[in-house]
C-alpha positions, -999 to 999 in steps of 0.1 A, spaced: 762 484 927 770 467 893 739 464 865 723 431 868 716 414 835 694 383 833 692 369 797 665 350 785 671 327 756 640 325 733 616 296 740 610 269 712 600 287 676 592 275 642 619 259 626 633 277 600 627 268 566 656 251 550 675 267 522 653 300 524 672 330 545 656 330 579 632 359 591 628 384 616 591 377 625 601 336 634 574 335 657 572 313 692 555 279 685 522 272 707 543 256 735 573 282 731 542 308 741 537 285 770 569 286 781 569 321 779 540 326 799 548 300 824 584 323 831 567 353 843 571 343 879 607 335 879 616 363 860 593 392 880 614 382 911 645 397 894 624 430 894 641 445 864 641 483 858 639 475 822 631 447 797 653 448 759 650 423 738 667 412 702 642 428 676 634 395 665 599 383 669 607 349 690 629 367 717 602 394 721 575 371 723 596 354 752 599 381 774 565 403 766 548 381 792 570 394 821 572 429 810 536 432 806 532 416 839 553 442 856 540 471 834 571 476 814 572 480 776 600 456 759 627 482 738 645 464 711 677 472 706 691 460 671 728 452 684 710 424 707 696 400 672 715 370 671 746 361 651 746 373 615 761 341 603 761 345 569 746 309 567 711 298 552 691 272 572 705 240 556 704 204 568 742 206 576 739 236 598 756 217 624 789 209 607 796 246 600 787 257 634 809 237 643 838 251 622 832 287 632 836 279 668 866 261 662 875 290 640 857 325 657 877 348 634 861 329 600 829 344 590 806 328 560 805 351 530 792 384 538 779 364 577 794 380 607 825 363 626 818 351 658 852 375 673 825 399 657 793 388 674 815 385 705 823 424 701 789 430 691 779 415 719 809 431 746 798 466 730 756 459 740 765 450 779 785 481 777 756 502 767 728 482 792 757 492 821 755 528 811 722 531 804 710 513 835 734 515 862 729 501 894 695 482 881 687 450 866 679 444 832 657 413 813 672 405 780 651 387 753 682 366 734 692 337 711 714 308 717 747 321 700 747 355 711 736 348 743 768 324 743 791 347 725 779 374 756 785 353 778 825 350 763 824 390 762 811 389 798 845 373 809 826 336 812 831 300 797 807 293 765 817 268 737 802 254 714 787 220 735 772 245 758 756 271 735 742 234 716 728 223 750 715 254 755 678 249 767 648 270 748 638 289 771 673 292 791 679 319 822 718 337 826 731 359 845 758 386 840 770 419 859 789 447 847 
């Protein structure tokens, strides 16, 4: 039996601030810990083995309901944070999201490309199918790696899908 992995997009955090490099410890806004909270039901009937999460406060905070529910810790794993574009928060974030989806192999400065979050990505399902074989794991994520795992996973993600992406948002994958 293939390893079951059910990603869990963050739910709605702060917004970043603009101009100013984001941060790890982002947290969940009042009604993204809501969200969180009201997902521990639909997410314990997946019964996972294990929950992981991106080390990033908001995708912690998103799944730490479920695990405690189920008496699981949450492991971080730092291959799982999202993409490392290279971009400050700016007010035309948009435009140049835009350009690296048209362009996956163009990375911003010192950012990471998205071929290489893609990798990054490929290379972290590997290790979740080998660590935990035959078992299904929750995933605390973000909108562009979850989308760029999604491509590694062999499925469809663009950039109109990882934009409609829902906070919080359930996927599936098996390896």
């Amino acid at each position: 039996m293939p390893t079951r992995i059910v990603f869990v997009r963050h739910a709605e955090s702060v917004r970043p601030s603009l101009g100013v490099p984001d941060y790890d410890e982002r947290p969940l806004t009042s009604a993204g810990l809501k969200a969180a909270d009201s997902l521990v039901a639909r997410l314990s009937v997946f019964a996972p083995e294990a929950v992981l999460s991106s080390p990033q406060l908001r995708a912690v905070q998103t799944v730490a309901p479920t695990a405690t529910a189920l008496g699981l810790v949450v492991t971080t794993w730092p291959e799982l944070r999202e993409w490392e574009s290279g971009l400050l928060p700016s007010a035309d974030w948009e435009r140049l999201y835009t350009h690296s989806w048209a362009h996956p192999e163009f990375a911003h400065g010192s950012g990471e490309s998205l071929d290489a979050l893609t990798l990054r990505a490929g290379k972290a399902l590997e290790r979740m199918a080998a660590e935990h074989p035959d078992a299904t794991v929750l995933v605390g994520s973000h909108g562009t790696f979850l989308s760029r795992a999604l491509v590694a996973a062999g499925r469809h993600a663009d950039w109109e899908s990882c934009r409609a992406m829902p906070m919080p948002a359930i996927y599936e994958v098996v390896c």
